[in-house]
mmCIF file of the C-alpha atoms, coordinates in Angstrom:
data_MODEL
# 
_entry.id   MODEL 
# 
loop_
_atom_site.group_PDB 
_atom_site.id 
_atom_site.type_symbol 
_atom_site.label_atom_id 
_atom_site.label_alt_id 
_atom_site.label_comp_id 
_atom_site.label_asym_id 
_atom_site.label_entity_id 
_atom_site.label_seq_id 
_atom_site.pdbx_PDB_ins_code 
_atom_site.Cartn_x 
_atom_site.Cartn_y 
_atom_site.Cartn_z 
_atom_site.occupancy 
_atom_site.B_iso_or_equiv 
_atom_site.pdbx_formal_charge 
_atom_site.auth_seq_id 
_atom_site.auth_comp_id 
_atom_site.auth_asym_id 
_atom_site.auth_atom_id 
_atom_site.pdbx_PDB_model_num 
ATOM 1   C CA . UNK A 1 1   ? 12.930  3.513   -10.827 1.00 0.00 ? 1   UNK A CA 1 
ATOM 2   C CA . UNK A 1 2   ? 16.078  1.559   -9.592  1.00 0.00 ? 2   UNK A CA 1 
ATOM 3   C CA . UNK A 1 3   ? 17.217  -2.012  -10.822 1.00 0.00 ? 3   UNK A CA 1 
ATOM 4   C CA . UNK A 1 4   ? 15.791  -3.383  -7.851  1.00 0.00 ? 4   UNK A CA 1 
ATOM 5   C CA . UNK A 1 5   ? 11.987  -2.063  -8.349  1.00 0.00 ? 5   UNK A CA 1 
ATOM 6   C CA . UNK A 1 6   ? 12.337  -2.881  -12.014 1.00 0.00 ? 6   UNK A CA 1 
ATOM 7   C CA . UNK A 1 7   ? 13.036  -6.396  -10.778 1.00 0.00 ? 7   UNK A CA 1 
ATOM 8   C CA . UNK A 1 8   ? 10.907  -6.682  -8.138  1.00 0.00 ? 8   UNK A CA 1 
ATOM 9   C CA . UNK A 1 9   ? 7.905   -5.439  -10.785 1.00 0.00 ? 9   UNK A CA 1 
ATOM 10  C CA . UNK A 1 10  ? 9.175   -8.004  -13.314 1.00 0.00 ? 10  UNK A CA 1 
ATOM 11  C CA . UNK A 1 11  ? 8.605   -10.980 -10.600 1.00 0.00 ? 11  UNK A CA 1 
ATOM 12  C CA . UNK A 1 12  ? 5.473   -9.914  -9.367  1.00 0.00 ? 12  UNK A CA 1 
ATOM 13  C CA . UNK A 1 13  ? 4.178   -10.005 -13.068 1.00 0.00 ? 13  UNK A CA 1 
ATOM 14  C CA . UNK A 1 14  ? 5.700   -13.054 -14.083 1.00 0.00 ? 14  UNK A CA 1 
ATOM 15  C CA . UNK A 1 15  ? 3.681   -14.544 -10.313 1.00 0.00 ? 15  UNK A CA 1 
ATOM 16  C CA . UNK A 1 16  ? 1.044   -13.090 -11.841 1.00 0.00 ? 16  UNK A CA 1 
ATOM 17  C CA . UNK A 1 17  ? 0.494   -14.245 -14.645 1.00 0.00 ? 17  UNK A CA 1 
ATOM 18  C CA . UNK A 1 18  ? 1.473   -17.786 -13.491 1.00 0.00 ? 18  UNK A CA 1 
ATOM 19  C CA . UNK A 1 19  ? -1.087  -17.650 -11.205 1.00 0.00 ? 19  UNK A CA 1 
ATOM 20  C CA . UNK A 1 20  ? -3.362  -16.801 -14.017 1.00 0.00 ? 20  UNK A CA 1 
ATOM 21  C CA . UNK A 1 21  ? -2.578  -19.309 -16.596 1.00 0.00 ? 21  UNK A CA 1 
ATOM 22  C CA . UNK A 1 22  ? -2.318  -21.895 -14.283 1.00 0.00 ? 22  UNK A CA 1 
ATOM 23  C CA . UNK A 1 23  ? -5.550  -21.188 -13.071 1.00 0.00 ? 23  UNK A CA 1 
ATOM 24  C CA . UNK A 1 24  ? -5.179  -20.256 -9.751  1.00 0.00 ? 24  UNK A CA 1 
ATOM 25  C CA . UNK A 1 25  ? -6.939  -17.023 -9.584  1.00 0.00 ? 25  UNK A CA 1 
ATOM 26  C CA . UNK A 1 26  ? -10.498 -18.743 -9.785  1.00 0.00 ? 26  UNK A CA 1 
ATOM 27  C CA . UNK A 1 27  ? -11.328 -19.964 -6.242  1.00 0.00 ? 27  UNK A CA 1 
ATOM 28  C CA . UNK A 1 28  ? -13.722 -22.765 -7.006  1.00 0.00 ? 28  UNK A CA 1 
ATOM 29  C CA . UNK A 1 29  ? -10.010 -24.275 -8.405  1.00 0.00 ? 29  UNK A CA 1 
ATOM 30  C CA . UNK A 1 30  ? -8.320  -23.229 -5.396  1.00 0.00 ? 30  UNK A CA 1 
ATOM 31  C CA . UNK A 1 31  ? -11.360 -24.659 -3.012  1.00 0.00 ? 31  UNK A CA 1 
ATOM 32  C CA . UNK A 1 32  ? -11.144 -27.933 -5.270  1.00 0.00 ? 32  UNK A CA 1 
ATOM 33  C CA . UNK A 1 33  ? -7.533  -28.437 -4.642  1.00 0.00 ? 33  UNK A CA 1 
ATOM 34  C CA . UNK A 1 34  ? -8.092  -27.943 -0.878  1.00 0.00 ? 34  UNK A CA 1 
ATOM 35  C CA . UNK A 1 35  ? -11.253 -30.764 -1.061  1.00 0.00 ? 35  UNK A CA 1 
ATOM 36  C CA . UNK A 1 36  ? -8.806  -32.981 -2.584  1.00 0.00 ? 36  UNK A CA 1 
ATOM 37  C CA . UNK A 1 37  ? -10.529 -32.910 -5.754  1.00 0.00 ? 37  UNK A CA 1 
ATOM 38  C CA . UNK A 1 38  ? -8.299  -31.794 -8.164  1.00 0.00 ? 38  UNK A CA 1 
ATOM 39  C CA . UNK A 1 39  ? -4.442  -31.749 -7.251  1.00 0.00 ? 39  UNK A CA 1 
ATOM 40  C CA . UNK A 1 40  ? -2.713  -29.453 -10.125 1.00 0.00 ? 40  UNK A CA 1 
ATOM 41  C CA . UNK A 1 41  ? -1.772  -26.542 -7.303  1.00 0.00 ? 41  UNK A CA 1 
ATOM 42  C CA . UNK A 1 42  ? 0.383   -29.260 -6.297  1.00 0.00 ? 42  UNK A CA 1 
ATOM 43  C CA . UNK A 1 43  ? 2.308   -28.621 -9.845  1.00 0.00 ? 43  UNK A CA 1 
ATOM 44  C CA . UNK A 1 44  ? 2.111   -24.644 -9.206  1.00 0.00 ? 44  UNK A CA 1 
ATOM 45  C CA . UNK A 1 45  ? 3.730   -24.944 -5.186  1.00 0.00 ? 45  UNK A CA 1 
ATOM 46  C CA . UNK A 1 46  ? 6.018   -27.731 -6.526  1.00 0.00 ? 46  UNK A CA 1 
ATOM 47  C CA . UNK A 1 47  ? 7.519   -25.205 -8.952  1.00 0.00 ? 47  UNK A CA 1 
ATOM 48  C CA . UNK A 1 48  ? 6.800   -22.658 -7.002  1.00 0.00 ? 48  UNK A CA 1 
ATOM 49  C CA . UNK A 1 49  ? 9.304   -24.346 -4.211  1.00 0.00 ? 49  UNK A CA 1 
ATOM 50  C CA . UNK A 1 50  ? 11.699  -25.918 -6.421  1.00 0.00 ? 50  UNK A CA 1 
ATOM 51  C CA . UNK A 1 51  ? 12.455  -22.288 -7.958  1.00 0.00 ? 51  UNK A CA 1 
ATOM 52  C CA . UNK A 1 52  ? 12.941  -20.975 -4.634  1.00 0.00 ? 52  UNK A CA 1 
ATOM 53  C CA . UNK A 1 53  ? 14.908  -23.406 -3.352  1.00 0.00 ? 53  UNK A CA 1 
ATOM 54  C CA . UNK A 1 54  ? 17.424  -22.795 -6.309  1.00 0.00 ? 54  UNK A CA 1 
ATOM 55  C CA . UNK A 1 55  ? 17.556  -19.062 -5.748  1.00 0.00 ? 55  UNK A CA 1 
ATOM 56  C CA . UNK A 1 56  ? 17.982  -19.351 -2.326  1.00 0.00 ? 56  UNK A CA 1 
ATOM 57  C CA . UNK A 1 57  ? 20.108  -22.414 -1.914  1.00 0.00 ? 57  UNK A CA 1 
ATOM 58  C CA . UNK A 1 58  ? 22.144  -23.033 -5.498  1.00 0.00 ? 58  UNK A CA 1 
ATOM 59  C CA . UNK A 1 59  ? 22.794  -19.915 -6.484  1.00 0.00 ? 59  UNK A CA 1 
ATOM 60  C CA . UNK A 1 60  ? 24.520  -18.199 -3.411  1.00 0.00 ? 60  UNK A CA 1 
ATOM 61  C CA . UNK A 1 61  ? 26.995  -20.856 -4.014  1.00 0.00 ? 61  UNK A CA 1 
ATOM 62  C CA . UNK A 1 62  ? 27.897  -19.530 -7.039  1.00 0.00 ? 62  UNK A CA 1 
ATOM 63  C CA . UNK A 1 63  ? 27.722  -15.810 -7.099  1.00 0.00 ? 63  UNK A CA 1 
ATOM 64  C CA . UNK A 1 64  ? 29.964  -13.474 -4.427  1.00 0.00 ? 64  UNK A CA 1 
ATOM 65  C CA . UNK A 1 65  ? 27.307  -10.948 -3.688  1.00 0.00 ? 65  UNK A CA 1 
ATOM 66  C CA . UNK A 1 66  ? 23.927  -10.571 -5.049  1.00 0.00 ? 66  UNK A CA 1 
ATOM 67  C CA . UNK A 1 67  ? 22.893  -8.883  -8.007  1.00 0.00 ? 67  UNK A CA 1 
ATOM 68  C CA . UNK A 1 68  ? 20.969  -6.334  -6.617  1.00 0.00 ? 68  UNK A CA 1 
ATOM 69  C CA . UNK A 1 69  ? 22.371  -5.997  -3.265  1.00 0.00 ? 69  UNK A CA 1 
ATOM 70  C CA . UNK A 1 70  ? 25.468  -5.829  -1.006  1.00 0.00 ? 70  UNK A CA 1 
ATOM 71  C CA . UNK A 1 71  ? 25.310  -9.732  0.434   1.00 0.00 ? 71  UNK A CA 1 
ATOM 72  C CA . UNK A 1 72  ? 23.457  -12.724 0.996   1.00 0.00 ? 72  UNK A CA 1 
ATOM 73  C CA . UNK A 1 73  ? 21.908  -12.649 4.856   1.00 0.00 ? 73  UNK A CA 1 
ATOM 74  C CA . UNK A 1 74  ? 20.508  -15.842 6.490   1.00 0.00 ? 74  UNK A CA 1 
ATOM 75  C CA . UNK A 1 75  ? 17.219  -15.058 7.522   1.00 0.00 ? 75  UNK A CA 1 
ATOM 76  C CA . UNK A 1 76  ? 16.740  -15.365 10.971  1.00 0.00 ? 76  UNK A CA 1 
ATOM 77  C CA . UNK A 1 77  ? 13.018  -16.272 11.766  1.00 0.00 ? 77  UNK A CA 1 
ATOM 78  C CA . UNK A 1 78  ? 12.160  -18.706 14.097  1.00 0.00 ? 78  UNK A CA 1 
ATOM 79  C CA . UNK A 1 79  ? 9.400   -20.925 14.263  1.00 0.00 ? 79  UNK A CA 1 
ATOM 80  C CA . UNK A 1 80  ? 7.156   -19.107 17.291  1.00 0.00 ? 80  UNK A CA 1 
ATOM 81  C CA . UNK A 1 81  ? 3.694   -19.664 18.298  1.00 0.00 ? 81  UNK A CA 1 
ATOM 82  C CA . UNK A 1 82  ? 2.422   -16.641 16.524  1.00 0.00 ? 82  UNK A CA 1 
ATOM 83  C CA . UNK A 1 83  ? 3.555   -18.076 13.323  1.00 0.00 ? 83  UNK A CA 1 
ATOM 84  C CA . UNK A 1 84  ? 1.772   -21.331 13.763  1.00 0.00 ? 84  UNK A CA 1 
ATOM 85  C CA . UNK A 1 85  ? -1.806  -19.452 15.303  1.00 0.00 ? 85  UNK A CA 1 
ATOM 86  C CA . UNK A 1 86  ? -1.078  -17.390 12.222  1.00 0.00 ? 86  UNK A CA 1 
ATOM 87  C CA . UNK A 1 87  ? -0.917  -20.188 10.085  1.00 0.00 ? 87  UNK A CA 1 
ATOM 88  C CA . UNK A 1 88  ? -4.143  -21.727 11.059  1.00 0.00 ? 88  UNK A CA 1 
ATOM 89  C CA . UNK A 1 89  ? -6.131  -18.822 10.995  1.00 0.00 ? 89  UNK A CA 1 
ATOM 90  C CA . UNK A 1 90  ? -4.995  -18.152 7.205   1.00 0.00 ? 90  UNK A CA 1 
ATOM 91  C CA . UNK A 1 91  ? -5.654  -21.543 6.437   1.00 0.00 ? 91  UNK A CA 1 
ATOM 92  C CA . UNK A 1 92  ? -9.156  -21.295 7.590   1.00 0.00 ? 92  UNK A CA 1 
ATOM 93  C CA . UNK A 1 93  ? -9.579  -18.217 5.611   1.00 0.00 ? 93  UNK A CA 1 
ATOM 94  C CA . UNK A 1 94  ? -8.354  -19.659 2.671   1.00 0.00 ? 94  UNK A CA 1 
ATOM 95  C CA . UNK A 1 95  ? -10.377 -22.685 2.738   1.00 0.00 ? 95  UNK A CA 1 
ATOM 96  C CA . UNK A 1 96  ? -13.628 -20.406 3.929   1.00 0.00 ? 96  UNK A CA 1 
ATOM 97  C CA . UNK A 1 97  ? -12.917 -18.007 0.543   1.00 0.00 ? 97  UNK A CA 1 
ATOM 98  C CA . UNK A 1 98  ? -10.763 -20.173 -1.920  1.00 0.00 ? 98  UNK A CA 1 
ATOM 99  C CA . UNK A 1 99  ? -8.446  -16.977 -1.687  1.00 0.00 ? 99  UNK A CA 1 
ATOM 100 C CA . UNK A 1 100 ? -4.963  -16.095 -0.661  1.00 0.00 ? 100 UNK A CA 1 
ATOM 101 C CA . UNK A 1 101 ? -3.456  -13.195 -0.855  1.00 0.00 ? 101 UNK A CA 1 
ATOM 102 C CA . UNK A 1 102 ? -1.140  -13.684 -4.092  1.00 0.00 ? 102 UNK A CA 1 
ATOM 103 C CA . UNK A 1 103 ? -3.835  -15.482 -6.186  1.00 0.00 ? 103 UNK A CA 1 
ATOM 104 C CA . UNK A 1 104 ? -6.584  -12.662 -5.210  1.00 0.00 ? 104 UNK A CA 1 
ATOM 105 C CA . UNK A 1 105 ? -4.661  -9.558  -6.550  1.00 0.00 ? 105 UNK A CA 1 
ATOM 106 C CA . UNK A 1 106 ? -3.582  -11.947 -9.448  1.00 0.00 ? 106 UNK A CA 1 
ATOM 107 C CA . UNK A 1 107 ? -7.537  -12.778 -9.744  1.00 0.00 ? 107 UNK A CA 1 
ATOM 108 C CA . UNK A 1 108 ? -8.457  -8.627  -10.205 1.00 0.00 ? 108 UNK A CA 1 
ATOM 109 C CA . UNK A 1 109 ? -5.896  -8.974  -13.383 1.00 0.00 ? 109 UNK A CA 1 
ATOM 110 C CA . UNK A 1 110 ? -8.089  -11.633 -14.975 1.00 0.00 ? 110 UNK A CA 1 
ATOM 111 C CA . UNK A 1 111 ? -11.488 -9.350  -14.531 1.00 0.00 ? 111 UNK A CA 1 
ATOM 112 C CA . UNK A 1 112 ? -12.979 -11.165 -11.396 1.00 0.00 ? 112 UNK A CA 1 
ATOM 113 C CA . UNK A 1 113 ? -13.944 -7.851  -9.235  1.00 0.00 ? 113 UNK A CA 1 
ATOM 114 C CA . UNK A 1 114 ? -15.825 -9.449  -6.791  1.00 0.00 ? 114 UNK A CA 1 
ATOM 115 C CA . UNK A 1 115 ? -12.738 -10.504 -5.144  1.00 0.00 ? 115 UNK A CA 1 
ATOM 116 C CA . UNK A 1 116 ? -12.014 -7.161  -4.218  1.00 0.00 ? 116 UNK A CA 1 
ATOM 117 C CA . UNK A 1 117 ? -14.461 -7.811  -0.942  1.00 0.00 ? 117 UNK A CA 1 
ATOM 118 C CA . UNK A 1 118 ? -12.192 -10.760 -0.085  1.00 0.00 ? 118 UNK A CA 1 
ATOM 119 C CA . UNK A 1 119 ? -9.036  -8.429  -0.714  1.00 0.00 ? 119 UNK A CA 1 
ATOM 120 C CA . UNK A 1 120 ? -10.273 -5.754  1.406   1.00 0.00 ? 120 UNK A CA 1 
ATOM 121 C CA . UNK A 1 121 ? -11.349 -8.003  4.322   1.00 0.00 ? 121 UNK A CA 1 
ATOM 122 C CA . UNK A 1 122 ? -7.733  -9.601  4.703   1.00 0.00 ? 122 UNK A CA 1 
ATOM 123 C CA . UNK A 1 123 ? -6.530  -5.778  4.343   1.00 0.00 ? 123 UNK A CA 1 
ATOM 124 C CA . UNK A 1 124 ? -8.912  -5.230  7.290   1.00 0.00 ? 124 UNK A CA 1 
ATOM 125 C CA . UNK A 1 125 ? -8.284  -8.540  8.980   1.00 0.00 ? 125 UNK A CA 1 
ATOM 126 C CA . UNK A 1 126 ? -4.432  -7.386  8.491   1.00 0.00 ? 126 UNK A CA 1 
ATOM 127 C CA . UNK A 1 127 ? -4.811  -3.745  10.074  1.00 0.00 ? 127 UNK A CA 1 
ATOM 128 C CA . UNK A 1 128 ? -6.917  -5.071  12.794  1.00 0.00 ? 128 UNK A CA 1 
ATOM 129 C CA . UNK A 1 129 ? -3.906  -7.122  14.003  1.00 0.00 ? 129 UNK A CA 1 
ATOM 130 C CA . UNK A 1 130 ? -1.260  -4.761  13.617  1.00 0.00 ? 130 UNK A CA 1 
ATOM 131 C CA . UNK A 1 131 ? -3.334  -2.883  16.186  1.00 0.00 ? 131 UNK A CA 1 
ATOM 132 C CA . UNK A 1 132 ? -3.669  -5.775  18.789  1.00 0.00 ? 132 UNK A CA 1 
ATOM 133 C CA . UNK A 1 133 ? -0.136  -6.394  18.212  1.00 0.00 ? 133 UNK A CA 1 
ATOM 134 C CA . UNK A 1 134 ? 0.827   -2.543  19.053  1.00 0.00 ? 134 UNK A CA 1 
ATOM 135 C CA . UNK A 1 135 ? -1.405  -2.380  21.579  1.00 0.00 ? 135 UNK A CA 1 
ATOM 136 C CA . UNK A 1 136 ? 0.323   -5.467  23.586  1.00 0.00 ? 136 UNK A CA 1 
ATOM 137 C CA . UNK A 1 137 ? 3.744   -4.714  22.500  1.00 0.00 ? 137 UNK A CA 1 
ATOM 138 C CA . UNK A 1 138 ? 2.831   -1.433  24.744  1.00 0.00 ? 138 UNK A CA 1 
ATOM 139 C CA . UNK A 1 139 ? 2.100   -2.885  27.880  1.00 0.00 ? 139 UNK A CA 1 
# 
């Protein structure tokens, strides 16, 4: 396993278990949040963006090259009408299930196996549009 898998595993326990402590893996937290019930995922995003925002932002500043790879590349995504249809239909999923993606494998760790339907529906719901989308990018 190279450095990069090692720290690409290491980060995707740490979000994880984050997830987990905080709560987040249980979706009647997750559905309370969304109802405006109880705020704390607030807390979790907040730190969520402020840690990103320092990776991304501060430290490029100070480094010449990234650890793990040859250079720091601006991503170039625009905002497109796909990503906001795309949007809305994953918000309406996650407020129908109390589930996204992250927090639903996260959820399996803490012993809650009925989210494996939900898991395997937005597997489906994922597979299903890669075909639409090859289908039109054909024509």
């Amino acid at each position: 396993m190279n450095k990069q898998n090692i720290v690409v595993l290491l980060g995707g326990i740490l979000f994880g278990f984050g997830l987990a402590y905080s709560g987040m893996t249980k979706p009647e937290i997750v559905l309370s949040f969304l109802q405006l019930k109880d705020l704390g995922l607030i807390f979790v995003l907040g730190g969520a963006a402020f840690v990103t925002f320092f990776a991304i932002i501060v430290v490029p500043k100070f480094l010449k090259k990234p650890p793990l790879g040859e250079q720091f590349k601006p991503r170039k995504a625009a905002m497109s009408r796909n990503v906001i249809i795309g949007a809305i239909i994953f918000g309406i999923g996650w407020g129908i299930s109390g589930q996204c993606p992250g927090s639903a494998v996260a959820s399996l760790g803490t012993g809650n196996l009925p989210i494996i339907l939900g898991l395997a529906t937005m597997f489906i719901g994922a597979y299903l549009r890669g075909i639409l989308g090859s289908r039109h990018r054909s024509k």
